[in-house]
C-alpha positions in Angstrom: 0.0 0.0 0.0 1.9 3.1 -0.8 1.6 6.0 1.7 0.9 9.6 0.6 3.8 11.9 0.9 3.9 14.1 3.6 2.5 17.6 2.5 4.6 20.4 3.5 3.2 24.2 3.8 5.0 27.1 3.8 4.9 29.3 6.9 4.7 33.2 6.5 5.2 35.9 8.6 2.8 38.7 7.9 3.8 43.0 8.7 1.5 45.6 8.0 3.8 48.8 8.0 3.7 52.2 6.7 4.7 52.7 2.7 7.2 55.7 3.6 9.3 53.6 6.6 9.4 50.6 4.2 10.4 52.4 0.8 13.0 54.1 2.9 14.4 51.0 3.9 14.5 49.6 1.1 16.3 52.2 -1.0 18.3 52.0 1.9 19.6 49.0 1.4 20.0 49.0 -2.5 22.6 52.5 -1.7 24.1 51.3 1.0 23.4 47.4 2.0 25.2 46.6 5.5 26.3 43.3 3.3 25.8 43.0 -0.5 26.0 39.0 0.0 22.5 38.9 3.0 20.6 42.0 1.6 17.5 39.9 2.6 18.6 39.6 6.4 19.1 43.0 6.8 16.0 43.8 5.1 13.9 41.5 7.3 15.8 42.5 10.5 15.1 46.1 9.9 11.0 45.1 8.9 11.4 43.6 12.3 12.4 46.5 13.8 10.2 48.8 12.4 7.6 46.7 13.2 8.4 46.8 17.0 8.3 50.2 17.2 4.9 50.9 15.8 3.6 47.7 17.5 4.7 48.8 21.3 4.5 52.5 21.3 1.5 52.8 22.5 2.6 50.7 25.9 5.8 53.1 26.6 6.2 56.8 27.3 2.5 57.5 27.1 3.6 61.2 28.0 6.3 61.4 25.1 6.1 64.9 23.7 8.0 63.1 20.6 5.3 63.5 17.5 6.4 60.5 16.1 6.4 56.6 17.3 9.5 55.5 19.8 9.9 52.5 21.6 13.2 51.6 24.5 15.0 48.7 23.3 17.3 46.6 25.6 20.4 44.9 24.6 19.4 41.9 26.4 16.6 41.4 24.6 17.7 42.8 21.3 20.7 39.9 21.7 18.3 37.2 22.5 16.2 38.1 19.1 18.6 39.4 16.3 22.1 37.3 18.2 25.3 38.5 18.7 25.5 40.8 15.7 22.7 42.6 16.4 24.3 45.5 17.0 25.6 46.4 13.5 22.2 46.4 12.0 21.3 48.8 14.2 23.8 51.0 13.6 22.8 50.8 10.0 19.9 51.6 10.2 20.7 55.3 12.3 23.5 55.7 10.3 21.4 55.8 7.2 18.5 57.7 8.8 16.5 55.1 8.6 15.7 55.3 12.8 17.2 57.9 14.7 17.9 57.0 18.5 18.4 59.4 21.9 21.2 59.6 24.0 21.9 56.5 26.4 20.9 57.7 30.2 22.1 56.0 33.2 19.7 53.1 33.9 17.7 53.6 31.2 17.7 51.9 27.4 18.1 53.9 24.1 14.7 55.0 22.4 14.8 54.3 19.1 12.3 56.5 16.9 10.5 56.3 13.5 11.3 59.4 11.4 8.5 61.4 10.4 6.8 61.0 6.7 8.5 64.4 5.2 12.3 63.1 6.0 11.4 60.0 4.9 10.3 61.4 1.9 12.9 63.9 1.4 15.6 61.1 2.1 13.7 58.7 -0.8 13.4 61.4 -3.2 17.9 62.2 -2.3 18.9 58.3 -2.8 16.8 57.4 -5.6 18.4 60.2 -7.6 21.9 58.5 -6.5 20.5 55.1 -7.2 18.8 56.5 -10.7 16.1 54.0 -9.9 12.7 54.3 -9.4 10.7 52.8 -6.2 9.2 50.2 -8.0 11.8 48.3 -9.5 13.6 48.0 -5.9 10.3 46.5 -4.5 10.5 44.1 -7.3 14.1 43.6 -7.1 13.6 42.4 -3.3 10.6 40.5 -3.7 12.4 38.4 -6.8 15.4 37.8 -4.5 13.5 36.8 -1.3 10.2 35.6 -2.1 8.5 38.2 -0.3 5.1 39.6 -1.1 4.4 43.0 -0.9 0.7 44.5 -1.8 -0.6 48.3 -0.7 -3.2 48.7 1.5 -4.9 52.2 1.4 -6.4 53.1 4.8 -7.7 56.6 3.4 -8.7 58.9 5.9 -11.0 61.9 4.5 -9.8 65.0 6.0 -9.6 68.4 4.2 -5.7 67.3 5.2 -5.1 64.0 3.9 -3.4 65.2 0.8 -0.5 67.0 3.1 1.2 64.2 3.9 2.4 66.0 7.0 3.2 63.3 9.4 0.4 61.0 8.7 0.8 57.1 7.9 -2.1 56.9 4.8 -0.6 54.0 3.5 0.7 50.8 4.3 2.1 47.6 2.9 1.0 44.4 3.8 4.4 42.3 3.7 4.4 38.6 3.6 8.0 37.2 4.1 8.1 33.2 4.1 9.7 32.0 7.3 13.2 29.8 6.8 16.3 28.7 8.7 17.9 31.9 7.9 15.1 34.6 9.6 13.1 32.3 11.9 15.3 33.0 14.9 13.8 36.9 14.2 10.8 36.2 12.7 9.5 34.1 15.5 11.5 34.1 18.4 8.5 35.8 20.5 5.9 33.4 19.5 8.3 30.6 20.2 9.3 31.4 23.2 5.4 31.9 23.9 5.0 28.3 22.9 7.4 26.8 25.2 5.8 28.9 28.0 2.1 27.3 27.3 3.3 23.5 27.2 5.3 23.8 30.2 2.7 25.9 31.8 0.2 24.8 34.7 -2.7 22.6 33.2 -5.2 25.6 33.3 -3.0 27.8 31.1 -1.8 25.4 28.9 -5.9 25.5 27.8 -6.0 29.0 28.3 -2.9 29.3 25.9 -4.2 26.6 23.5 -7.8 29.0 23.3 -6.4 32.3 22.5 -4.1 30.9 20.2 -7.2 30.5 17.6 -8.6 34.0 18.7 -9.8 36.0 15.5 -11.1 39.5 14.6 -13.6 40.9 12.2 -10.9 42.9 10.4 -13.3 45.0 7.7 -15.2 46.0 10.8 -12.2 47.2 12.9 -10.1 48.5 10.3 -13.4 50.6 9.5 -14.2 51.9 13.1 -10.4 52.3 13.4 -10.0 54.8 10.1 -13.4 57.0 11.2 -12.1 57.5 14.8 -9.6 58.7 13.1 -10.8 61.2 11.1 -13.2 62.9 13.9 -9.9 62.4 15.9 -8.1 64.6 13.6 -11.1 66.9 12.5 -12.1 67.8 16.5 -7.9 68.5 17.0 -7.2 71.9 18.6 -4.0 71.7 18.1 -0.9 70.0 16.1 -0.3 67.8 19.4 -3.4 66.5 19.3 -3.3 65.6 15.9 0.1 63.8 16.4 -1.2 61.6 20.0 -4.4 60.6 17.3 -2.2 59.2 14.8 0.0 57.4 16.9 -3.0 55.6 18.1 -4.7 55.1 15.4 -0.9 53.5 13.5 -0.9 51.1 16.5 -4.5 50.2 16.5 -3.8 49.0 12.8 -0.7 47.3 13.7 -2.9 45.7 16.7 -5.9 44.4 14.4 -3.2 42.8 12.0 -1.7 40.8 14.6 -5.2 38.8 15.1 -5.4 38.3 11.4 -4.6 34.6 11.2 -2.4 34.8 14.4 -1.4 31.3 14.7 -0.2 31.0 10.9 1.5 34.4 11.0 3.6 33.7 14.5 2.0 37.1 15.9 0.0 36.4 18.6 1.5 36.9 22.4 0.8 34.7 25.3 2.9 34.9 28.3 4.0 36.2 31.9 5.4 39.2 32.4 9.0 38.3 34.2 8.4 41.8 36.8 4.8 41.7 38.1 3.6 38.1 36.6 0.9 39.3 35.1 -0.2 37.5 31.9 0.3 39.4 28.5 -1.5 39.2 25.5 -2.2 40.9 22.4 -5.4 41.2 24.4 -4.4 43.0 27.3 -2.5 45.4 24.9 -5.5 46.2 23.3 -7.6 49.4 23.0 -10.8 49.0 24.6 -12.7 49.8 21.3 -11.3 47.6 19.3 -12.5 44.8 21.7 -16.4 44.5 20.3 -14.2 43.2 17.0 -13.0 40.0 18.5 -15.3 37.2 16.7 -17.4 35.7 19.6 -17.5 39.0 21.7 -20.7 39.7 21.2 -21.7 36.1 23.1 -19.3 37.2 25.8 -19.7 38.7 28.9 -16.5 41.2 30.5 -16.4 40.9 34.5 -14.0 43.1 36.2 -13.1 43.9 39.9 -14.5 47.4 40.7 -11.4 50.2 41.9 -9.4 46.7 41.3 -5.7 48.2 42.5 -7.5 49.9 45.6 -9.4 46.9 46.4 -6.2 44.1 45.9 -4.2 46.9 48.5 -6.4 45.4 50.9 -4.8 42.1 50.4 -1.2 43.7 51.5 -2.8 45.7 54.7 -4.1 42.5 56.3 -0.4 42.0 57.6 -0.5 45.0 59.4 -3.7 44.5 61.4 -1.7 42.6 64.0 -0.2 45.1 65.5 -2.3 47.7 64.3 -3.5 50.0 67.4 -7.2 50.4 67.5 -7.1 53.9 65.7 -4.9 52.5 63.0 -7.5 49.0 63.0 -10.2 51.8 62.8 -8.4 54.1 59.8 -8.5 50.3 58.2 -11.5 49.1 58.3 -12.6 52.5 57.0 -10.4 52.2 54.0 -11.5 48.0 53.8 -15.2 49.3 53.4 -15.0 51.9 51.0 -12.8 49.9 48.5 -14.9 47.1 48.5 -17.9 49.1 48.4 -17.0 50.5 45.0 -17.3 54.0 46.4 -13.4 54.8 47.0 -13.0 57.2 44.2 -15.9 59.1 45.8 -14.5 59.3 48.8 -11.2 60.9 47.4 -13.9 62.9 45.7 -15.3 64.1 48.8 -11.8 64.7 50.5 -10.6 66.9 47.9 -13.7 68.3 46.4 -13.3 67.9 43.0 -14.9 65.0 40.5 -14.5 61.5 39.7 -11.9 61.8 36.8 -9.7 63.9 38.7 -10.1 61.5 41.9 -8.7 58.7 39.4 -5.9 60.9 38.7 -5.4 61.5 42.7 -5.0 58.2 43.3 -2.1 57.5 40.8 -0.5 60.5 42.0 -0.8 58.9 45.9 0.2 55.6 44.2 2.4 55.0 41.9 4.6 58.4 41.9 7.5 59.0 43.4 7.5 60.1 47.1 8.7 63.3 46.2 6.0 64.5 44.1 2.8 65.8 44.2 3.4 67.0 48.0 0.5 69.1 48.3 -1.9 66.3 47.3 -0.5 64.3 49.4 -0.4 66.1 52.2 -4.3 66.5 52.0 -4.5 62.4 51.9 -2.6 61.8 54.7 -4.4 64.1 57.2 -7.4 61.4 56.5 -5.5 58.1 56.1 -1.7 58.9 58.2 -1.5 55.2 58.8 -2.5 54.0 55.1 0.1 56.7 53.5 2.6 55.8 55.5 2.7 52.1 54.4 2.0 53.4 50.4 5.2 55.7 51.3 7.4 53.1 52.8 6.7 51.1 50.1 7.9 53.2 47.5 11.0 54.6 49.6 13.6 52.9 47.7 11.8 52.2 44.2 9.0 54.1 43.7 7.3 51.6 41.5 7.8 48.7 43.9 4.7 49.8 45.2 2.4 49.3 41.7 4.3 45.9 40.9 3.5 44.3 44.5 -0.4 45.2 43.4 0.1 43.6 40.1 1.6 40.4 41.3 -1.1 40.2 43.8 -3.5 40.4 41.3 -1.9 38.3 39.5 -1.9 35.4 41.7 -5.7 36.0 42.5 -6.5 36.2 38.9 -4.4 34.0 37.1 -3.2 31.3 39.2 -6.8 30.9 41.4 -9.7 32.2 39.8 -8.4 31.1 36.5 -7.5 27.9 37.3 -10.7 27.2 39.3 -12.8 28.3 35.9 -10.9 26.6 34.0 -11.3 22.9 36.4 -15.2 23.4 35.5 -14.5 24.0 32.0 -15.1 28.0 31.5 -11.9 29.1 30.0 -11.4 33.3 29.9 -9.7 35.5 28.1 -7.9 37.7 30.7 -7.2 41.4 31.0 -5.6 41.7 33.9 -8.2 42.8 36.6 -11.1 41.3 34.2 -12.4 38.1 32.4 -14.1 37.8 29.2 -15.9 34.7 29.4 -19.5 33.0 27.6 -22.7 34.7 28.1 -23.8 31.2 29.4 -21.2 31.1 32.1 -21.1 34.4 33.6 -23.0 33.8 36.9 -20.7 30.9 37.6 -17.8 32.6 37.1 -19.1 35.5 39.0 -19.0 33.4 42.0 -16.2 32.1 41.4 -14.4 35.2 41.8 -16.1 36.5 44.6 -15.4 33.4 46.7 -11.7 33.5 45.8 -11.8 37.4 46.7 -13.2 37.2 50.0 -10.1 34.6 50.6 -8.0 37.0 50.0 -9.2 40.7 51.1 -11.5 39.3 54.1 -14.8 40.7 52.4 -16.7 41.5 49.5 -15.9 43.7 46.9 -18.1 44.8 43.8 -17.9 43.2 40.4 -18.8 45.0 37.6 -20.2 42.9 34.6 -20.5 44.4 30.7 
């Protein structure tokens, strides 16, 4: 009986990028290649990188006054992605104006920056007169030598501006590069690593792991909702700052949507712990609320979060201190205890300072997560109200000031992931996570409900509110 030979399929790694970044590199390359004998490594390696940067802006230096997409990038990891000789291809690429980096500062890693759409313009328009060669024939040159696919994607915004090309990614490519020996170590280093993470994982998130790994998106719909906040974004701008913030969301909500786009096949979707605070990360977590509805399924699903979750998990730290607490610090507790778990603790910062809810929220991560220095007048005003509470939130942060923030997040973490997760999962309701919240069937939310509460009151010593969407 003769067997049927083995079908083989070829595995592709998909980019959506902008047209400018990627033509620059590009000509790049065919001026001044890094190495005239692996033009297609250092091609792919700077896709890569490019990639990176519009992919994770949005999670770092949310109060960057930069107009233009940055990202930190840390030797360490850069090493374990691109090996040893990363570090020339970098340089390449800011040598040739391709990226342009900041100065190192102590304990901190370089930012490496897109340029914006005019220099990348200008610098095409310089070298193609050097190269006296036109765009197209490059494209085609490259594709020819490495297999890749390259198609434009028009995300047209209709703005009395669109035509100004004045800092604006309007178009994109939609790269395919087919993954081999050569690039996989870049190509899919992350989702690799991810891999080995699920399968050596706890039962529950091995399943978890193995279920988001088929998530999908309606991509018409959310590249459509995506493109018209957009345009009110940058119609309703008062100024050129907020014209710049709206783009760079609205680059990395389209990188975002792409990476659901046949995930698994395309080595783009992210499931692991973070190494600092252990919470789990996903392409989910990273996500914009909005663009949530766009997940297929969602509309079956029910979202249950922990109401003022980091105020609430704090009470899981202070139960150490009740036993030697005096009775006005026990009393300074249990007032803190109740209006956490209430759900009315930004109203009471409301009430204490007078003002409204939005700036309560911004009270509170000013009390929190800042350093001990700062914000000494607000402060001040807390801890006439809650001395005892302040203290421990100040001794916390008195070497590190985020120490704080990351002791919340791994106690979250442990509530969330490795108990309530694991109990839903042991009666066969697996969630999507996002941090303080589960997404999980329709069907099962009351029993997940209580499965949260019971493993709450474990933990804080009473009640808190959940809030269900």
């Amino acid at each position: 009986m003769k067997t049927k030979p083995k079908t083989t399929y070829q595995k592709y790694r998909t980019f959506i990028l902008p047209k400018e970044m990627v033509d620059l590199l590009l000509v790049t390359s065919n001026q001044s290649p890094l190495n005239s004998e692996n033009r297609k490594a250092e091609v792919t390696i700077g896709l890569s990188i490019i990639n990176e940067i519009i992919t994770k802006s949005s999670m770092f230096n949310r109060d960057e006054d930069y107009p233009f997409h940055c990202i930190p990038m840390h030797s360490k990891y850069l090493k374990l992605k691109y090996g040893d000789d990363y570090s020339p291809y970098l340089k390449w690429l800011v040598i040739h104006s391709v990226l342009w980096k900041d100065f190192y500062h102590k304990g901190y890693s370089n930012h490496y920056y897109l340029q914006s759409i005019p220099t990348c313009v200008s610098l095409i328009k310089s070298k193609l007169m050097d190269l006296e060669e036109d765009i197209n024939s490059i494209i085609t040159t490259y594709c020819v030598l490495s297999s890749t696919n390259i198609t434009l994607e028009i995300h047209g915004i209709t703005d009395s501006n669109a035509d100004a090309k004045d800092g604006i990614f309007y178009d994109w490519y939609r790269i395919q590069i087919p993954i081999d020996k050569e690039n996989k170590r870049y190509l899919t280093t992350d989702y690799e690593k991810d891999s080995k993470y699920i399968n050596n994982s706890a039962k529950h998130l091995k399943k978890m792991g193995s279920y988001f790994r088929n998530i999908d998106i309606d991509y018409e719909a959310a590249i459509n909702h995506t493109r018209n906040r957009f345009s009110e974004q940058v119609l309703n701008a008062i100024n050129e700052d907020y014209k710049y913030k709206a783009h760079r969301e609205y680059s990395s909500r389209i990188a975002t949507i792409h990476q659901f786009v046949n995930g698994r096949m395309n080595k783009t979707l992210r499931f692991h712990r973070n190494s600092t605070n252990n919470r789990l990360d996903t392409n989910l977590t990273n996500m914009a609320s909005d663009l949530r509805p766009f997940i297929v399924g969602f509309k079956d699903m029910v979202n249950l979060d922990l109401v003022n979750s980091q105020p609430v998990l704090f009470n899981v730290m202070l139960r150490s201190y009740r036993k030697n607490a005096s009775d006005e610090e026990l009393k300074e507790l249990d007032l803190y205890l109740e209006s956490t778990t209430s759900g009315n603790w930004y109203e009471t910062i409301m009430e204490i300072y007078g003002i409204d809810r939005a700036k309560a929220k911004k009270i509170w991560m000013e009390l929190a997560y800042s350093k001990n220095s700062s914000y000494k007048s607000e402060k001040n005003i807390f801890k006439k109200e809650f001395p005892f509470i302040y203290k421990i939130i100040e001794d916390k942060k008195e070497k590190y000031h985020a120490a704080f923030s990351v002791e919340l997040q791994k106690i979250e973490s442990k509530v969330f992931i490795d108990k309530i997760c694991k109990d839903l999962v042991g009666e066969g309701i697996i969630p999507l996570t996002l941090h303080d919240g589960l997404l999980v069937p329709k069907k099962d939310m009351e029993r997940t409900k209580e499965i949260m509460l019971s493993n709450l009151v474990k933990v804080i010593g009473r009640e808190p509110q959940i809030n269900v969407e």
